[in-house]
C-alpha positions in Angstrom: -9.8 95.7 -44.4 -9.9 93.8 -47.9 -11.5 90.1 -47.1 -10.3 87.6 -49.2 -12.8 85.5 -51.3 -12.3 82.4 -52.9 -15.1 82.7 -55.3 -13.5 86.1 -56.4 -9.4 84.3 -56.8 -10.9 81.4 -58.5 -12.9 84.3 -61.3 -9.9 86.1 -60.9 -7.8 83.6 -62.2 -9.8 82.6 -64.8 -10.3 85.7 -66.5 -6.3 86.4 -66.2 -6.0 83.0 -67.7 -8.7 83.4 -70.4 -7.6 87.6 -71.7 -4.3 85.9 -72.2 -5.4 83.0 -74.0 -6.9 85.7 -76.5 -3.5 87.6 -76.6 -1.8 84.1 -77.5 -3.8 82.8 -80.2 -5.1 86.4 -81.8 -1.8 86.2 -84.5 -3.6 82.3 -85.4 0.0 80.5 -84.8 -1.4 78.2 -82.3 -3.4 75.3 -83.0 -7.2 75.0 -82.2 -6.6 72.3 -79.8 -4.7 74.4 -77.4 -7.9 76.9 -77.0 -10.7 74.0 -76.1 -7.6 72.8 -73.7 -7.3 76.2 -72.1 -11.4 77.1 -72.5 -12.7 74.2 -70.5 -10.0 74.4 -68.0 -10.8 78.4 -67.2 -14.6 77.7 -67.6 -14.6 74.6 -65.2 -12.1 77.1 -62.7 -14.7 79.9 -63.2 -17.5 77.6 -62.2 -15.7 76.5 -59.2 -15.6 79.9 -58.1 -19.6 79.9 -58.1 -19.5 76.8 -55.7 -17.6 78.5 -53.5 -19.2 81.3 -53.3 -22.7 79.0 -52.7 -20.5 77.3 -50.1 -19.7 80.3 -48.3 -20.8 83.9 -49.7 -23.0 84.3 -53.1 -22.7 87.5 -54.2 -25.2 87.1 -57.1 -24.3 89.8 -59.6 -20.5 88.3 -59.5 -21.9 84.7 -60.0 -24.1 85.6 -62.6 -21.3 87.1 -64.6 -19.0 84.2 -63.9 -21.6 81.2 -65.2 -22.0 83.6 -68.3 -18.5 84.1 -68.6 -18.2 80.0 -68.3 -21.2 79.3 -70.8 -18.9 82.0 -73.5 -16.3 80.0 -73.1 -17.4 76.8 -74.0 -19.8 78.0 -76.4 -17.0 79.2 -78.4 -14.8 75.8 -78.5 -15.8 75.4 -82.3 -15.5 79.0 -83.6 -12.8 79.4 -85.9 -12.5 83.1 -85.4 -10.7 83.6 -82.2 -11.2 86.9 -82.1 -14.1 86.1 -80.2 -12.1 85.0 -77.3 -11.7 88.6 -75.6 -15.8 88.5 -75.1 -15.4 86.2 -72.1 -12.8 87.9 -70.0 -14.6 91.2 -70.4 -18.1 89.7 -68.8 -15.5 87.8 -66.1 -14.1 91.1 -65.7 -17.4 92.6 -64.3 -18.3 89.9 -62.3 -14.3 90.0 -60.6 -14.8 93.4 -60.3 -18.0 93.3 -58.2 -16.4 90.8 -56.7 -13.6 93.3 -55.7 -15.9 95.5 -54.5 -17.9 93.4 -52.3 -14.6 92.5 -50.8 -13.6 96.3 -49.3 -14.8 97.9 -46.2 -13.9 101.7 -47.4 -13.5 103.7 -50.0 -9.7 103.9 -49.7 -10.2 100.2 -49.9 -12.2 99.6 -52.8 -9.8 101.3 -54.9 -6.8 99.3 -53.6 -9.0 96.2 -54.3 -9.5 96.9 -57.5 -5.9 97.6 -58.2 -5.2 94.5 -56.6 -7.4 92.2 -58.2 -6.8 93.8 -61.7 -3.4 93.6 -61.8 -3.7 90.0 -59.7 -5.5 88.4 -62.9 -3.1 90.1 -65.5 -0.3 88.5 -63.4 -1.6 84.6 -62.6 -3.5 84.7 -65.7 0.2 85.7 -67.5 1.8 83.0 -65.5 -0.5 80.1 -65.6 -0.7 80.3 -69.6 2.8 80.6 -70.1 2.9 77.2 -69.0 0.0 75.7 -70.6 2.0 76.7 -73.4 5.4 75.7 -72.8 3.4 72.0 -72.6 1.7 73.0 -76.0 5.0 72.8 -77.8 4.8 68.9 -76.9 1.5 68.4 -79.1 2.9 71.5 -81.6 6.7 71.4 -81.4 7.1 73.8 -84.4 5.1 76.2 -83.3 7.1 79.8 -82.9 9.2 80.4 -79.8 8.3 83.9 -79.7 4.6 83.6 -78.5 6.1 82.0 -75.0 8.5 84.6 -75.1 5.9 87.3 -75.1 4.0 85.7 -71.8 6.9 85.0 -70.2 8.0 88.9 -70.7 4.5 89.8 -69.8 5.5 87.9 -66.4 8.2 89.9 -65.9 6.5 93.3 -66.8 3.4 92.9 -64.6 5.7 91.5 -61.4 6.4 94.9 -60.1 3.0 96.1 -60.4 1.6 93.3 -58.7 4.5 93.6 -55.3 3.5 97.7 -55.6 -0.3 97.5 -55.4 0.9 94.7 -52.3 2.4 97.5 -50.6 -0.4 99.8 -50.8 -1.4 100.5 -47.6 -2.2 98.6 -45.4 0.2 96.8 -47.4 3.0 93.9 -47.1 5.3 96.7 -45.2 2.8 96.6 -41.9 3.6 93.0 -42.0 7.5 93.1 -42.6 7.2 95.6 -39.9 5.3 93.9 -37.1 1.8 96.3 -37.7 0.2 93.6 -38.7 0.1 90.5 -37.0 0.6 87.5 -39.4 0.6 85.3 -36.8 4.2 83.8 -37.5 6.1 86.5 -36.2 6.8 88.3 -39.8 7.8 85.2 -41.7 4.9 85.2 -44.3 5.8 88.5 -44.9 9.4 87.9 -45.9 8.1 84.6 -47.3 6.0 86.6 -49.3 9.5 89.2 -50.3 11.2 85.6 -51.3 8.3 84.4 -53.3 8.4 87.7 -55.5 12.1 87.8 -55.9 12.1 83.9 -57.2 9.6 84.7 -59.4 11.5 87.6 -60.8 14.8 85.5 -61.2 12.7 82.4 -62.9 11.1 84.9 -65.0 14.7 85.9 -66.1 15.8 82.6 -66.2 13.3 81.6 -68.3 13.5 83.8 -71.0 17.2 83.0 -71.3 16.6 79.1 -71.6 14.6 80.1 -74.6 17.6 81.7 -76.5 19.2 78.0 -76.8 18.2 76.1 -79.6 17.6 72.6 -78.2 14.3 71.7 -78.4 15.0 70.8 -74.7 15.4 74.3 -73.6 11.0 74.7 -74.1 11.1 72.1 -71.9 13.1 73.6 -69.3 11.5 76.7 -69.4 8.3 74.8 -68.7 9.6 73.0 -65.7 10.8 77.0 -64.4 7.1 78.3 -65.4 5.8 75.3 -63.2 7.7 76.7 -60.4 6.8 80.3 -61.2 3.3 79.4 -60.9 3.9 78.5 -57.2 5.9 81.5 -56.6 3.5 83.8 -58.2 0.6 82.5 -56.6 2.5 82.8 -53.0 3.1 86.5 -54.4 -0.6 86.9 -54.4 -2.6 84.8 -52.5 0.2 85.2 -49.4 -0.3 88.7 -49.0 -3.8 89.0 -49.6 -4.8 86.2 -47.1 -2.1 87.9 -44.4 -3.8 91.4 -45.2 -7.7 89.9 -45.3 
C-alpha cells in the first residue's frame, strides 16, 4: 500500500510547477514579472504542504526541505539570472522524495512511489504552468508562441508515463477490474480512464488552437489548459487516493 499525503501532493506540485518555471524562462523571453508571479505562488503552495503535514503527519526531513525550498524561492524574486531557478526544485525534490518514501509499505512499493511521484510533479507541474502562461500573454502579448507550445507538448509527452506508472501494480487495472474496492462499484476507475483520455484530447486540441494566428486562439488555449488542469489532477490524485 502507497498512503497518500497531502503534505507530499502539495511539495509535489510545487516543485513540478517550480522545474518548469526554470525550463520556461532559461531562453530570458519571458518577462521578470511572470517569475515573482509563479515564485510566490509555488512557495506559498510548498508552505501549505508543511501545514498539512503539522495538521496531520510531520515528516521532518521532507518539511525541512520544503520551507528551504520556499525560502529559495522567494529569495530569488530579484535575481536577474534565472539560472538560479533550478536550485529550488532540486532541494523540493529531496524533500518529495522522502516524502515518497515515507509514503510506501514495501520495497516493491517505494520504487513504484517514487516513479509515481516523479513523474506526478513533471506532469501537474507541466500542466499548471502552461496555463499560468497562457494568462502571461495578457500582461506580455508579444511574447513568442513557442514557449507554450513547448509545455503544452511537454503535457502531451509525460501523459503516458504518468497513466503507465498508474497501472503499476497494484495499479488502476485492480480497480477497473473489481480487485480493488473503490467504493463506487468501478466508477472512479473509469472516471479516472476518462480523465486521462480528455487530457490527452485537450492536450491535442491545444496545440492546434495555437497554429491560428488570432491573438484569440492564446486565449482559447488557456481556457483548454484550465480544463486540463482539472483533468490532469483527476489523472493523479484519483488514482492515487483510490490505490492509498
Amino acid at each position: 500500500m502507497i498512503r497518500l499525503d497531502a503534505a507530499t501532493v502539495l511539495l509535489q506540485w510545487a516543485v513540478g510547477g517550480s522545474f518548469f518555471l526554470w525550463f520556461t524562462t532559461h531562453r530570458h523571453q519571458v518577462s521578470a514579472g511572470y517569475g515573482w508571479l509563479l515564485r510566490i505562488t509555488y512557495a506559498v503552495i510548498a508552505l501549505g504542504g508543511v501545514a498539512a503535514a503539522f495538521a496531520t503527519d510531520v515528516l521532518v526531513a521532507r518539511e525541512v526541505c520544503a520551507v528551504a525550498f520556499a525560502t529559495i524561492l522567494l529569495s530569488t524574486l530579484r535575481r536577474k539570472n534565472v539560472n538560479f531557478d533550478i536550485i529550488a526544485p532540486i532541494v523540493g525534490a529531496v524533500g518529495m522524495l522522502i516524502g515518497a518514501i515515507a509514503a510506501a509499505d514495501g520495497a516493491g512499493d517505494i520504487i513504484v512511489s517514487l516513479l509515481r511521484v516523479l513523474v506526478g510533479a513533471a506532469f501537474l507541474g507541466a500542466v499548471s504552468d502552461a496555463m499560468l502562461l497562457g494568462h502571461w500573454y495578457l500582461v506580455q502579448p508579444g511574447m513568442p508562441r513557442k514557449t507554450l507550445n513547448e509545455l503544452v507538448t511537454v503535457v502531451i509527452w509525460l501523459l503516458p508515463f504518468e497513466v503507465v506508472v498508474m497501472l503499476l501494480p497494484t495499479g488502476m487495472f485492480s480497480v477497473i477490474t473489481g480487485a480493488v474496492d473503490d467504493g463506487w462499484n468501478g466508477t472512479l476507475g473509469w472516471f479516472w480512464v476518462a480523465c486521462a483520455m480528455t487530457t490527452c484530447v485537450l492536450g491535442f486540441v491545444t496545440r492546434a488552437a495555437l497554429k491560428e494566428k488570432s491573438y484569440s486562439a492564446v486565449m482559447a488555449a488557456t481556457g483548454l489548459m484550465y480544463l486540463a488542469i482539472l483533468t490532469a489532477f483527476g489523472t493523479d490524485l484519483v488514482a492515487r487516493a483510490v490505490l492509498a
